[in-house]
C-alpha positions as CSV (number, residue, x, y, z in Angstrom):
1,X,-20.1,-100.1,-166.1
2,X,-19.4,-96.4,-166.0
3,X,-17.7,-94.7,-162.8
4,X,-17.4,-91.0,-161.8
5,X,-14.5,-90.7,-159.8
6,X,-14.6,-87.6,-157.3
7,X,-11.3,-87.1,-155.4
8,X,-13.4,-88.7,-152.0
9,X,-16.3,-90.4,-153.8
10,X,-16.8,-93.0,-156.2
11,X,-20.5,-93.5,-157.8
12,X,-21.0,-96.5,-159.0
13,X,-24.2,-96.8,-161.5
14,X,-24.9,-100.2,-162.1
15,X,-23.5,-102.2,-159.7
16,X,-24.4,-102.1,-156.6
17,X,-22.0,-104.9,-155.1
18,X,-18.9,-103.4,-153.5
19,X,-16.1,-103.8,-155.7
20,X,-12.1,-104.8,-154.7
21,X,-10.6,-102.2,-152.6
22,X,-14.1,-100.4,-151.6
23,X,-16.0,-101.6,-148.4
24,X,-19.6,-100.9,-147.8
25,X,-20.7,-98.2,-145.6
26,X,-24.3,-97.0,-144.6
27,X,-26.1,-96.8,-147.7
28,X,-26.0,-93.4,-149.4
29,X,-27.6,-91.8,-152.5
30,X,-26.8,-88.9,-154.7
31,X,-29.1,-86.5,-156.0
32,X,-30.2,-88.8,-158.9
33,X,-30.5,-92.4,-157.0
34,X,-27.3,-93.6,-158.0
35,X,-26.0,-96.0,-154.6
36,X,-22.4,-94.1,-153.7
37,X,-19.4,-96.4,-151.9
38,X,-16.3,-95.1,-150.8
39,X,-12.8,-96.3,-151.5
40,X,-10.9,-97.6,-148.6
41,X,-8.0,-95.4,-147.5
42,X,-4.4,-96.7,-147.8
43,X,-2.1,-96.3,-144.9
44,X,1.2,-96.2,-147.2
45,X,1.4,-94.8,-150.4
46,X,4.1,-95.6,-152.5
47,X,5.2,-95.2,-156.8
48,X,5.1,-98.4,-158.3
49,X,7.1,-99.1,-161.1
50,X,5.8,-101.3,-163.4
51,X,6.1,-104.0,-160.3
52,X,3.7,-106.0,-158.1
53,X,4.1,-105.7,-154.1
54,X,5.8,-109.6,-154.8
55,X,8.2,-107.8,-157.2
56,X,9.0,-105.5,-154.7
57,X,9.8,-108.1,-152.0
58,X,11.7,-110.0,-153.9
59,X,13.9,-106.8,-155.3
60,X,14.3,-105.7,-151.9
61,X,15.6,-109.2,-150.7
62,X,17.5,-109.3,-153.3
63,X,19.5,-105.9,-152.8
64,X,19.2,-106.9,-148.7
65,X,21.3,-110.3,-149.8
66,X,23.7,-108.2,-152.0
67,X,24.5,-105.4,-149.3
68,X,25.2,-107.3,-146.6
69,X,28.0,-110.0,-148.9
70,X,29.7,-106.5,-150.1
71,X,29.7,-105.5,-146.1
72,X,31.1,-108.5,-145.2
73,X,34.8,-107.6,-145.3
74,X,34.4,-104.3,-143.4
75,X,32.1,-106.1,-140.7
76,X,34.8,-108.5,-140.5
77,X,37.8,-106.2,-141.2
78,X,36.7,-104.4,-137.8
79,X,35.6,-107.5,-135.8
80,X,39.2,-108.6,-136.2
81,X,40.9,-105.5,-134.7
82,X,38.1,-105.9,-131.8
83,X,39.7,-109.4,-131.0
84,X,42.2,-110.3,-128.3
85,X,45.0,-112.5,-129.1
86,X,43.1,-115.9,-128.4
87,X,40.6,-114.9,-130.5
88,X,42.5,-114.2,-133.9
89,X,44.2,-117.4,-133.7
90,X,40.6,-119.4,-133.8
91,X,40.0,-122.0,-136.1
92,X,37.1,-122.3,-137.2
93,X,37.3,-117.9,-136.6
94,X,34.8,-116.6,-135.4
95,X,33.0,-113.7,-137.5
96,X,31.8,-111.5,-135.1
97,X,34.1,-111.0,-131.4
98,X,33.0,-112.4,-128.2
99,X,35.4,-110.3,-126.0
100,X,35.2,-107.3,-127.7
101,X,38.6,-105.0,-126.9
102,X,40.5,-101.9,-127.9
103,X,43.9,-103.4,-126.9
104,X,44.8,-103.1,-130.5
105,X,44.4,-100.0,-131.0
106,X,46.2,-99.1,-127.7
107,X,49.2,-101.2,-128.6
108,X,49.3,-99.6,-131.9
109,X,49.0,-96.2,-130.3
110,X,51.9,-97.2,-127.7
111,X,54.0,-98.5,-130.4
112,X,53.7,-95.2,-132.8
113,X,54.3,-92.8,-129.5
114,X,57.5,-94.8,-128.9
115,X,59.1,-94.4,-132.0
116,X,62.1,-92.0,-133.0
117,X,59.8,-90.0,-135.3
118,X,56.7,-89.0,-133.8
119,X,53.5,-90.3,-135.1
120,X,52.3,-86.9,-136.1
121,X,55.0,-86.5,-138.5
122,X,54.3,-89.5,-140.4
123,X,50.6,-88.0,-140.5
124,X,51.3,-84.5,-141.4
125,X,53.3,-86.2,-144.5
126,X,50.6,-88.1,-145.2
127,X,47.9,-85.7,-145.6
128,X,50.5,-83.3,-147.1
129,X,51.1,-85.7,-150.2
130,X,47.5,-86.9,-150.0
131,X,45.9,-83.1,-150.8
132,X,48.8,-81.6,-152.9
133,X,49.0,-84.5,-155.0
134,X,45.3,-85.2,-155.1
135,X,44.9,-81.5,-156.3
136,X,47.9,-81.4,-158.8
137,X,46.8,-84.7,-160.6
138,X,43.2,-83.7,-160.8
139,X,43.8,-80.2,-162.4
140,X,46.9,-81.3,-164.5
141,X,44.8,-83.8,-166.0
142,X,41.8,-81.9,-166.6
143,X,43.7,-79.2,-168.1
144,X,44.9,-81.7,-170.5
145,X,42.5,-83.3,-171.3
146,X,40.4,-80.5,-172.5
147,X,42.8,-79.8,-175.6
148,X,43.3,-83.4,-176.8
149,X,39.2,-83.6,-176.7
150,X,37.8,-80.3,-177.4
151,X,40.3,-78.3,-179.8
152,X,41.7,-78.7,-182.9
153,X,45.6,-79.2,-183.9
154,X,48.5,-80.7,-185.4
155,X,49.2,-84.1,-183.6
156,X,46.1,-84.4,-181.7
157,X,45.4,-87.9,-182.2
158,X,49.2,-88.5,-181.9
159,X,49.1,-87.4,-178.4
160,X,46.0,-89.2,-177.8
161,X,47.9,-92.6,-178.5
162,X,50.6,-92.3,-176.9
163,X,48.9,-92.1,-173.7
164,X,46.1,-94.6,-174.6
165,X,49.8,-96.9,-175.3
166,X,51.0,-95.9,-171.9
167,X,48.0,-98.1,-170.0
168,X,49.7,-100.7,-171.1
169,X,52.9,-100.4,-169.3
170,X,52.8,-101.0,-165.2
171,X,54.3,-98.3,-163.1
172,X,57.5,-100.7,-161.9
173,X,58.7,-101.0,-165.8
174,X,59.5,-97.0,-165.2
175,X,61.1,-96.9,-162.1
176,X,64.6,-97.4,-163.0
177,X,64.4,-94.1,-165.3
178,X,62.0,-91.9,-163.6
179,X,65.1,-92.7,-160.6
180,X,67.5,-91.7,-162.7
181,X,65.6,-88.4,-163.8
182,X,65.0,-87.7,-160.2
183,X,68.6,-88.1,-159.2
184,X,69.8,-85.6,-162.2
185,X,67.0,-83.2,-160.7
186,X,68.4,-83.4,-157.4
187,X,64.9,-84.1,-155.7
188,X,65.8,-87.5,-153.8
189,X,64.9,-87.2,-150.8
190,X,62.4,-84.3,-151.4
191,X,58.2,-83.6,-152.2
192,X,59.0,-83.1,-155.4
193,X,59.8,-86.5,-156.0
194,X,56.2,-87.8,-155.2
195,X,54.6,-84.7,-156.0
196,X,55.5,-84.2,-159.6
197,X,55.0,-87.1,-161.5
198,X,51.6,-86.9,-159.7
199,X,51.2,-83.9,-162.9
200,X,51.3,-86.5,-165.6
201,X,49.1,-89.6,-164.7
202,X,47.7,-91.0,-168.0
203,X,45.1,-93.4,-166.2
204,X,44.0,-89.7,-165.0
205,X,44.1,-87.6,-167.9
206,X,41.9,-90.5,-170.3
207,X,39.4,-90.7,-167.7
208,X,38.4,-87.3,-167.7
209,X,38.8,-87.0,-171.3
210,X,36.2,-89.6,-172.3
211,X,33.9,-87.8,-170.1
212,X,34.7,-84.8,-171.6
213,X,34.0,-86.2,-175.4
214,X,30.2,-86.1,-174.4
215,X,29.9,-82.3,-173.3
216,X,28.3,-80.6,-176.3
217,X,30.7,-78.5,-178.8
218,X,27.5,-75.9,-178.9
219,X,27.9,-74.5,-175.6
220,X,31.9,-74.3,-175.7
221,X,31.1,-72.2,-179.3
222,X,28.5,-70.2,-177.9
223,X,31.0,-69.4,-174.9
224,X,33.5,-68.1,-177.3
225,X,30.9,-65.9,-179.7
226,X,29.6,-64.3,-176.1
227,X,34.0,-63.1,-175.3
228,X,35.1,-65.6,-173.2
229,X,38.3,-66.8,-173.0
230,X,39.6,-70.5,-173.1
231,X,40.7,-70.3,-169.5
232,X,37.2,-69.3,-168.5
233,X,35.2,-71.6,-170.2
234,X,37.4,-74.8,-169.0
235,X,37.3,-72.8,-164.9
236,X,33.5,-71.7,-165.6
237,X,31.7,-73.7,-167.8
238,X,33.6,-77.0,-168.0
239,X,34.9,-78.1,-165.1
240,X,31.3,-77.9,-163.4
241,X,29.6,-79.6,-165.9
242,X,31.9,-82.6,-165.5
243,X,32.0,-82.8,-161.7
244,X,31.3,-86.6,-161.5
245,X,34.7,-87.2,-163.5
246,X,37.1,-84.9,-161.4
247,X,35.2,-86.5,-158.5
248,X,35.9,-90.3,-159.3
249,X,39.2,-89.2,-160.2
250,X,39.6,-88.1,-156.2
251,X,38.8,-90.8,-155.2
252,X,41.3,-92.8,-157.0
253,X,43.7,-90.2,-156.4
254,X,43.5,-90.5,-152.4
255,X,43.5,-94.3,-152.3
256,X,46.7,-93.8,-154.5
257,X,48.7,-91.3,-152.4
258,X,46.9,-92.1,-148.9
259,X,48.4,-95.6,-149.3
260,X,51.7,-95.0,-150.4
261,X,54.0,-97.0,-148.4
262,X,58.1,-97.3,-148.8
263,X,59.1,-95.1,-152.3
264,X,62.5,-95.4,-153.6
265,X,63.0,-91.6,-154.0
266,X,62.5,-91.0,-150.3
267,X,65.1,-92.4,-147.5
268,X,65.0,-90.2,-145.2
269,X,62.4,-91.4,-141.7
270,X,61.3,-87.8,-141.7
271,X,60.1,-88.2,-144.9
272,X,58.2,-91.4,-144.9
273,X,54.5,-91.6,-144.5
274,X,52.1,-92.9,-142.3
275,X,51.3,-96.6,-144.6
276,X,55.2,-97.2,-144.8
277,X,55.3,-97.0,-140.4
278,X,52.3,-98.8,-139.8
279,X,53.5,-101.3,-142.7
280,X,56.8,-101.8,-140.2
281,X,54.8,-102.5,-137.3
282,X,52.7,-105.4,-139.0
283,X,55.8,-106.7,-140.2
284,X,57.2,-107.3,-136.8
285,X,55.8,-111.1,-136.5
286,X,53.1,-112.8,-134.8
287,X,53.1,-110.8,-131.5
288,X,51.5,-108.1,-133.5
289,X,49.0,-109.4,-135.0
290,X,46.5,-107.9,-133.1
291,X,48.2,-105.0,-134.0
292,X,48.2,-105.7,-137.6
293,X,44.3,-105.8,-137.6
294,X,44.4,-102.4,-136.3
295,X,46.6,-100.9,-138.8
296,X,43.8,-101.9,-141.7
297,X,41.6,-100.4,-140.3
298,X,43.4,-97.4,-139.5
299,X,44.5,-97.4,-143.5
300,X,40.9,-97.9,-144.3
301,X,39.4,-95.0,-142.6
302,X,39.8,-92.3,-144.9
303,X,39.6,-94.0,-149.0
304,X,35.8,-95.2,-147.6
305,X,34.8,-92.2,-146.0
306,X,35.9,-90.2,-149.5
307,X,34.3,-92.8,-151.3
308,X,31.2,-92.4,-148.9
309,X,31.1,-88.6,-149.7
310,X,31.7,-88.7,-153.4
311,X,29.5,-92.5,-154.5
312,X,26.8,-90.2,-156.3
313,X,29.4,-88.9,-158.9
314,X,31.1,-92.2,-159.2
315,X,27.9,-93.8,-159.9
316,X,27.3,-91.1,-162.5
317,X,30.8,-91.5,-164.1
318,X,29.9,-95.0,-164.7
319,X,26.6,-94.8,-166.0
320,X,28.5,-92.4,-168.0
321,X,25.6,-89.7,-167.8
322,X,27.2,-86.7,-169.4
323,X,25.8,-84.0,-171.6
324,X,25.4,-84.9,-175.3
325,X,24.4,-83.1,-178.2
């Protein structure tokens, strides 16, 4: 059977029955006899990907099922510091509040206001730590990084394993000496303490420079032959072309400090952040536990919201998407 297809019109030649998707209309006739049908109009029109509408359901089921068991700890994180006392102590618990209340947060807020060091000191050295170190760890090991994977010299890959061989070791097995360096510095008790080693995070530093591996050596070259210096093209050229890694590294880097609770370099109440207070007030026993609820949220907030912001470059990272040659 041969068709013309106008963009409003199809003539059909030889067959005069309506076909799937056309219904019949009052009979019509081009110029040269030929019986003309029309297609029916779609209300939705969508890109199909090599799927049937059953192919769709059933992804979009699927993904339905998925999201909502990955919600289920936040629905139920926050349902909890919605509950009154009766409520928490539940068996079988109940997932989503009856009553809901903001006691919790009240109590928490009472408790805080009540304490010898204001809440908002504990916050300020919070967020202090959180951007400062968040800023020197990204940079530090981006600047790093770019060397051991992009230039050429003496010891390279010597450098490389040595920090590929520090994975292996958990941060505890280093506490006794990076005290003892600390106390020789003079900076117990100070910033510095947290701040600093904050500059030489190998989990950091190999994560960016994997990324950096797949950037091509062509552009870097061509860079150079057109004047630029190395600073520029790691400011310039580099560091926007591997956004997704210094991104995912953020994130990281502001669960890290944002959760930072009691440190062994820090004694001082001034000093302490906001995890380490609200840590003490969860401790305090069954009383709080209303309270308690409220503080996981409260800790909560501000790794899922940066998480929230940055999940396209993370994605990225992981799909490891970069430039190649």
């Amino acid at each position: 059977m041969a068709e013309r297809i106008d963009e409003e019109v199809q003539v059909v030649y030889k067959n005069p029955k309506p076909l799937f998707g056309i219904i019949k209309r009052r009979p019509k006739y081009d110029e040269e006899g030929h019986l003309i049908y029309y297609k029916k109009k779609k209300l939705f029109k969508y890109n199909r990907v090599n799927r049937s509408f059953g192919g769709d359901l059933t992804m979009f089921a699927f993904l339905l099922i998925a999201g909502a068991f990955m919600a289920f700890p936040l629905v139920y994180a926050i349902s909890q510091s919605l509950k009154p006392l009766h409520e928490l102590w539940l068996f079988p618990p109940n997932l989503i509040v009856k009553n809901p209340t903001f006691k919790n947060y009240i109590d928490l807020f009472n408790i805080m206001s009540n304490s010898l060091v204001p809440m908002s000191k504990y916050l300020f050295n919070t967020i202090f730590i959180t951007l400062i170190g968040t800023l020197l760890r990204t940079i530090s090991a981006s600047m790093c990084a770019y060397p051991v994977s992009k230039r050429q010299f003496k010891g390279k890959n010597f450098i490389f394993q040595i920090v590929t061989l520090s994975l292996m070791f958990a941060a505890p097995a280093a506490t006794i000496a990076n005290y003892i360096i600390m106390a020789n510095l003079g900076w117990i008790d100070t910033y510095y303490a947290i701040l600093i080693p904050a500059l030489g995070n190998s989990t950091a530093m190999y994560l960016v420079k994997q990324f950096i591996d797949q950037f091509p050596d062509s552009v870097l070259e061509a860079a150079r032959i057109d004047g630029a210096g190395e600073f520029r093209i790691f400011w310039q050229i580099l560091m926007p072309s591997i956004k997704p890694a210094w991104m995912t590294l953020i994130v990281f880097a502001v669960q890290d400090f944002w959760n930072m609770g009691s440190s062994i370099f820090i004694y001082r109440e001034e000093l302490k952040t906001l995890a380490y207070a609200l840590s003490q007030i969860a401790a305090a026993g069954i009383a709080r536990a209303g309270v308690s609820t409220a503080v996981s949220i409260v800790m909560m907030i501000v790794p899922v919201i940066t998480f929230v912001i940055t999940q396209s470059n993370i994605l990225e990272t992981m799909s490891t998407s970069g430039m190649k040659d």
